[in-house]
DSSP file (Angstrom, degrees, kcal/mol; ACC not computed):
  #  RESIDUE AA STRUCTURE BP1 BP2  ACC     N-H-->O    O-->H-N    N-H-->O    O-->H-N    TCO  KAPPA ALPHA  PHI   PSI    X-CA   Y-CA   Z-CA
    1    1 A X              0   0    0      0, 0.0     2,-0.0     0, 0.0     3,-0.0   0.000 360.0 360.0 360.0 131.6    0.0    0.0    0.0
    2    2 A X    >>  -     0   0    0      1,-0.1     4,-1.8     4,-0.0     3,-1.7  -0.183 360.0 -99.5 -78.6 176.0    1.3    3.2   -0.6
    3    3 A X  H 3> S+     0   0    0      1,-0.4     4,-4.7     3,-0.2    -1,-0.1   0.991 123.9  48.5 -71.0 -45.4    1.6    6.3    2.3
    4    4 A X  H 3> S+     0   0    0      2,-0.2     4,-0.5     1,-0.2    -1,-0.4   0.482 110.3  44.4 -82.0  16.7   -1.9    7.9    0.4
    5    5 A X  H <> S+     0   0    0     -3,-1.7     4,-1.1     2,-0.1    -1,-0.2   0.421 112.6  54.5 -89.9 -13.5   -4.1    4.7    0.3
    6    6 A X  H >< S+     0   0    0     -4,-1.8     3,-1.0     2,-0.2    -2,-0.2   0.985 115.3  45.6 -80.8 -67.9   -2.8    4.1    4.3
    7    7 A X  H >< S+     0   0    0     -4,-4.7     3,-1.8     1,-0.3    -3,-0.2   0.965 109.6  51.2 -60.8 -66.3   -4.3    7.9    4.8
    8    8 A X  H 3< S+     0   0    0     -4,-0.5    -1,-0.3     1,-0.3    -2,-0.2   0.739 113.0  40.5 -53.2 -22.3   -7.3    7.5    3.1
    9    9 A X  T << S+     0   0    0     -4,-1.1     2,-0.3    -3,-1.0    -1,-0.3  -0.156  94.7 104.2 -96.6  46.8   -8.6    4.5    4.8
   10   10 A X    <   -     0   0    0     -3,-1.8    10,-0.3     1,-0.1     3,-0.1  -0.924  62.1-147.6-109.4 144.8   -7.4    5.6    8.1
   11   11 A X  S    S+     0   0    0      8,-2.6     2,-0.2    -2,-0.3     9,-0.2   0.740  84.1   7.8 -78.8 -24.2   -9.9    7.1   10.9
   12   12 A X  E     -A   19   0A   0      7,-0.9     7,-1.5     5,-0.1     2,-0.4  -0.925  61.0-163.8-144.3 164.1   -7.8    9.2   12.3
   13   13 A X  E     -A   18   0A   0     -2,-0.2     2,-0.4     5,-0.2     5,-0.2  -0.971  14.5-173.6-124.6 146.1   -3.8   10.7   11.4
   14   14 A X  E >  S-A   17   0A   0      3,-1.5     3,-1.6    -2,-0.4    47,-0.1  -0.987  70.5 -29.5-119.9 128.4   -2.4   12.3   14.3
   15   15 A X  T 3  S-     0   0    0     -2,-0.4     3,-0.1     1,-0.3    -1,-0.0   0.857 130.8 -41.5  -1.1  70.7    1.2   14.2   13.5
   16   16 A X  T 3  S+     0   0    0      1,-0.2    15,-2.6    14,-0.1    16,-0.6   0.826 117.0 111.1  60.3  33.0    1.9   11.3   10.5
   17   17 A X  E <   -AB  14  30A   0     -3,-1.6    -3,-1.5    13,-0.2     2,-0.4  -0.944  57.8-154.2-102.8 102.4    0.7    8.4   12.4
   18   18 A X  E     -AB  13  29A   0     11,-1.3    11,-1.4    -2,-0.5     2,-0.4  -0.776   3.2-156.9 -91.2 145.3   -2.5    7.1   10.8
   19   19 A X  E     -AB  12  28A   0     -7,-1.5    -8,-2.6    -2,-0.4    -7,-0.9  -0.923  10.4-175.3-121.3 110.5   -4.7    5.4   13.1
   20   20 A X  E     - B   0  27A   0      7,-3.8     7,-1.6    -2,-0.4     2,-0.2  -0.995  18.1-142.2-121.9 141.5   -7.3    2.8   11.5
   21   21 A X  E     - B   0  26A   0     -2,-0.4     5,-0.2     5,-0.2     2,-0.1  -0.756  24.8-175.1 -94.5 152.7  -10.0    1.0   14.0
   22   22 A X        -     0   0    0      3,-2.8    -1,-0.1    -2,-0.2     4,-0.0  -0.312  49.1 -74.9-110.5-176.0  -10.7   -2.8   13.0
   23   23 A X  S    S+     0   0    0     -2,-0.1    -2,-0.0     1,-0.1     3,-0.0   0.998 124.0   3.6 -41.1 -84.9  -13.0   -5.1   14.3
   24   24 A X  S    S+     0   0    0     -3,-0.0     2,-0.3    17,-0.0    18,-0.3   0.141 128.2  15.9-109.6  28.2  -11.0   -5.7   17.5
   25   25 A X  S    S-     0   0    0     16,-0.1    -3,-2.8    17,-0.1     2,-0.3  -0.907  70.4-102.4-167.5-177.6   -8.3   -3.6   17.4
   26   26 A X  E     -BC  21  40A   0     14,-0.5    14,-2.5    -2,-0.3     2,-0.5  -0.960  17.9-149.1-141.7 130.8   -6.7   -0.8   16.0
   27   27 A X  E     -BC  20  39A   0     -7,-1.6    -7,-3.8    -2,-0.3     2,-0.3  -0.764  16.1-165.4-108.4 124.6   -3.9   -0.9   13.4
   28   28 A X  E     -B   19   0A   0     10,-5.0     2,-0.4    -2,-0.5    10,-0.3  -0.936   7.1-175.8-113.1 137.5   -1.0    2.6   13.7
   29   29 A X  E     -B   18   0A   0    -11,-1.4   -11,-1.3    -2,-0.3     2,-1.0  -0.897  31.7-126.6-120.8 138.7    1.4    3.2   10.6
   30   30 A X  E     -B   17   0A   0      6,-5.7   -13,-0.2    -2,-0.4     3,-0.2  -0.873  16.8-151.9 -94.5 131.5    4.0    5.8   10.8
   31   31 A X  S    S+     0   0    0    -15,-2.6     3,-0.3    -2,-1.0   -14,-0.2   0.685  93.9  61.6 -80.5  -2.5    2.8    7.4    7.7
   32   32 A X  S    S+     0   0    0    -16,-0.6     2,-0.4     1,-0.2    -1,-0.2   0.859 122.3  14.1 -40.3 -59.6    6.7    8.4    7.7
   33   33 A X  S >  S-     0   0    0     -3,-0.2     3,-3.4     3,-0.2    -3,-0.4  -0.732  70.7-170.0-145.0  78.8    7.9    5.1    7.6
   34   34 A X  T 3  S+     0   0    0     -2,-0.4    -3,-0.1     1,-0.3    -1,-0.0   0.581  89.6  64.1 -76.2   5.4    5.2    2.2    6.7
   35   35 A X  T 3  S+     0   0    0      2,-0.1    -1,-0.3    -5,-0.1     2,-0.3   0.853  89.4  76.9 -82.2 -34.2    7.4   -0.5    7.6
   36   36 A X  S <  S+     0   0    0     -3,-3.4    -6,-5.7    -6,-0.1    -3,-0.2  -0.556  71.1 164.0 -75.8 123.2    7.3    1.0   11.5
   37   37 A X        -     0   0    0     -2,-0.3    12,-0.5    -8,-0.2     2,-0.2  -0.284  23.7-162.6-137.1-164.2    4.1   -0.3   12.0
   38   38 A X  E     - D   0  48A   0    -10,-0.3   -10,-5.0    10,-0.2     2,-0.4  -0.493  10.5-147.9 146.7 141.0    1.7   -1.0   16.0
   39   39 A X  E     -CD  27  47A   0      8,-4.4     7,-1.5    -2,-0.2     8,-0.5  -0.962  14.2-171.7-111.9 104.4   -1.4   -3.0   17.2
   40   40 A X  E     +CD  26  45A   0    -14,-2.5   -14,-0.5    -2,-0.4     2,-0.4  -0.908  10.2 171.3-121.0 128.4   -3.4   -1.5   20.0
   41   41 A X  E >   - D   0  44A   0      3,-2.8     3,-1.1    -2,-0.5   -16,-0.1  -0.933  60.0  -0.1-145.2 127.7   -6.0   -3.6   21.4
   42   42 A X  T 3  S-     0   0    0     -2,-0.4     2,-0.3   -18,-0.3    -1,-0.2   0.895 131.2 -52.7  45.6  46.2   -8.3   -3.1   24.5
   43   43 A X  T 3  S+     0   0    0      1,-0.2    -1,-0.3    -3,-0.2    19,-0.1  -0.359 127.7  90.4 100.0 -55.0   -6.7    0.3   25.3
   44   44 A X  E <  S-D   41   0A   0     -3,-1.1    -3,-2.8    -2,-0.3     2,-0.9  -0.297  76.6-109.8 -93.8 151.7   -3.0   -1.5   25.2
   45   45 A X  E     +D   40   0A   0     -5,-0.2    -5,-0.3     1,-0.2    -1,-0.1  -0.843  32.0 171.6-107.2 142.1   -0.4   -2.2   22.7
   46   46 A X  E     +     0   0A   0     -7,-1.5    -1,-0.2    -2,-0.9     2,-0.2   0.967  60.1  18.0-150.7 -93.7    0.0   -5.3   21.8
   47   47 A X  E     -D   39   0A   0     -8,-0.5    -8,-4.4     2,-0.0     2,-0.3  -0.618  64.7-178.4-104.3 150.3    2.3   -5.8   18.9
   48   48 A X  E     +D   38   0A   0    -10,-0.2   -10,-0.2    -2,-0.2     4,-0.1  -0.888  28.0 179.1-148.9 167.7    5.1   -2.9   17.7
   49   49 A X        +     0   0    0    -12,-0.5     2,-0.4    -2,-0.3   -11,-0.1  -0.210  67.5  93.4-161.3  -6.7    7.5   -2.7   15.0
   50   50 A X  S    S-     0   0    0    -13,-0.1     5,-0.0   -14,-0.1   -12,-0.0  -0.709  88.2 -92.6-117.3 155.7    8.4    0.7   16.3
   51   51 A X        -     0   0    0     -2,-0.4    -2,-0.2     1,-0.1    -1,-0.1  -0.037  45.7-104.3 -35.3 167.4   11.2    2.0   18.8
   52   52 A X  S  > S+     0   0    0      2,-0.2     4,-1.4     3,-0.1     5,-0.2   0.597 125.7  53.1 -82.6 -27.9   10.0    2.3   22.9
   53   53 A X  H  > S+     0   0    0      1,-0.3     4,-1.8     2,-0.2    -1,-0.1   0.983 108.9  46.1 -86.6 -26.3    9.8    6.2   22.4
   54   54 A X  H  > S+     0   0    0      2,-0.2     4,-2.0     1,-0.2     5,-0.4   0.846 111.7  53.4 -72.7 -19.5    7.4    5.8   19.1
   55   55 A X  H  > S+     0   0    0      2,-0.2     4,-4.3     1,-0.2     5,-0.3   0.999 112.8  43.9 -72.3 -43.6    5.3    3.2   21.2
   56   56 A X  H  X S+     0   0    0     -4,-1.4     4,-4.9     1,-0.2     5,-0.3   0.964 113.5  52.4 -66.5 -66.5    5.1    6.0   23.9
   57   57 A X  H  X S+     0   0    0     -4,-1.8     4,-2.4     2,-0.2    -1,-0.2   0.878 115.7  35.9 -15.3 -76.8    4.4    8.6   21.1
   58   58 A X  H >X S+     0   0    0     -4,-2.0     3,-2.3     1,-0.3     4,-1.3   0.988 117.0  57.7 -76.6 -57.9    1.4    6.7   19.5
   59   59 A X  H 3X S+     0   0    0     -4,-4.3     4,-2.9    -5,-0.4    -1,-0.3   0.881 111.9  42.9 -35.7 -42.2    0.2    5.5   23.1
   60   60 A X  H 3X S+     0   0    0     -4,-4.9     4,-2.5    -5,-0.3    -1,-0.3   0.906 116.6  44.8 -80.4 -17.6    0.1    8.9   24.1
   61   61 A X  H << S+     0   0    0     -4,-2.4     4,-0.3    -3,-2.3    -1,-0.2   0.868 108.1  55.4 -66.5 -36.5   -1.5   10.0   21.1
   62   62 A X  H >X S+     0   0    0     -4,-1.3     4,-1.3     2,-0.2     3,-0.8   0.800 106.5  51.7 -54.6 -61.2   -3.7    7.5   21.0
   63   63 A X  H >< S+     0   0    0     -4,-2.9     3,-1.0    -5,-0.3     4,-0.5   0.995 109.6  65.1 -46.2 -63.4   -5.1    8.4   25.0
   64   64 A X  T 3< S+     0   0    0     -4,-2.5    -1,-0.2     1,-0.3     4,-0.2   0.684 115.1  10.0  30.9 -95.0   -5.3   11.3   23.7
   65   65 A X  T <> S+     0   0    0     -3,-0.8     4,-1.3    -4,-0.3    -1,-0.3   0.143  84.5 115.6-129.5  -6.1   -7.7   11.2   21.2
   66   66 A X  H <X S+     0   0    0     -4,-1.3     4,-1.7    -3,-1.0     5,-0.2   0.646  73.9  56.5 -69.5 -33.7   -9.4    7.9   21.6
   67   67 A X  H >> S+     0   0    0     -4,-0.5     3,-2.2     2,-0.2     4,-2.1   0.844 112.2  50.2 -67.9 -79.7  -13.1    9.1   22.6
   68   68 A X  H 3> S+     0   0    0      1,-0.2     4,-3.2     2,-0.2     5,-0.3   0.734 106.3  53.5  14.7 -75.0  -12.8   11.0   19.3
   69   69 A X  H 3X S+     0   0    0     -4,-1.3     4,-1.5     1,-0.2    -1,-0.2   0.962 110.7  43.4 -61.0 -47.8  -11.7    8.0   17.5
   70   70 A X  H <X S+     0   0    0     -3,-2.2     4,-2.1    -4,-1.7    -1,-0.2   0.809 106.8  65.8 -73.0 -29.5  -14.5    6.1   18.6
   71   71 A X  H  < S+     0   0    0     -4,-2.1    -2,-0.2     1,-0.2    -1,-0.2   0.963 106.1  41.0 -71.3 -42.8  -16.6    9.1   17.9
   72   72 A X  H  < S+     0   0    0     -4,-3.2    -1,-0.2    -5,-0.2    -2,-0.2   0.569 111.1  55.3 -68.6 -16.7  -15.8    8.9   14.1
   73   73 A X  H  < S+     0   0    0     -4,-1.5    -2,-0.2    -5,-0.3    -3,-0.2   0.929 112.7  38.8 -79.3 -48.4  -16.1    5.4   13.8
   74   74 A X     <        0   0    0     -4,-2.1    -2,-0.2     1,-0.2    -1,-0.1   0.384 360.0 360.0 -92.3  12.0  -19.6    5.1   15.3
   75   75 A X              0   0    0     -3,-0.1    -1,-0.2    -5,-0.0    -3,-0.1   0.527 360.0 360.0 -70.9 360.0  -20.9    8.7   13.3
C-alpha cells in the first residue's frame, strides 16, 4: 500500500501516524515510515515494530484522542 491509500482508509492521522479501527483492534502506521508499524488492542499495545519512544508517542497520542476516535467510527 502506498503512504496515500494508508491515509485515506485511516480514521484518524495524528502528526503522521494514521490510526485505523478494525473489528478488534486498531492498526498505527507511521505514515513516515510504513514498515514501522503498532497494534493496539483493549486500550493496550499489543504488537510494535516501532522503537519504545514511538510506542510512547502513538500510546500517548492514542489516550489522547481515543473518545474521538471512537466518535468517528460510530458517526
Amino acid at each position: 500500500m502506498s503512504v496515500q491509500e494508508i491515509a485515506d482508509q485511516a480514521d484518524m492521522i495524528v502528526a503522521g501516524y494514521a490510526f485505523k479501527v478494525l473489528e478488534d483492534h486498531i492498526e498505527i502506521t507511521d505514515l513516515n515510515n510504513l514498515s514501522k508499524t503498532a497494534v493496539i488492542q483493549n486500550d493496550e499495545l499489543v504488537e510494535s515494530v516501532m522503537s519504545d519512544e514511538e510506542d510512547a508517542i502513538v500510546m500517548k497520542y492514542y489516550n489522547r484522542n481515543k473518545d474521538l476516535l471512537k466518535e468517528t467510527v460510530n458517526a
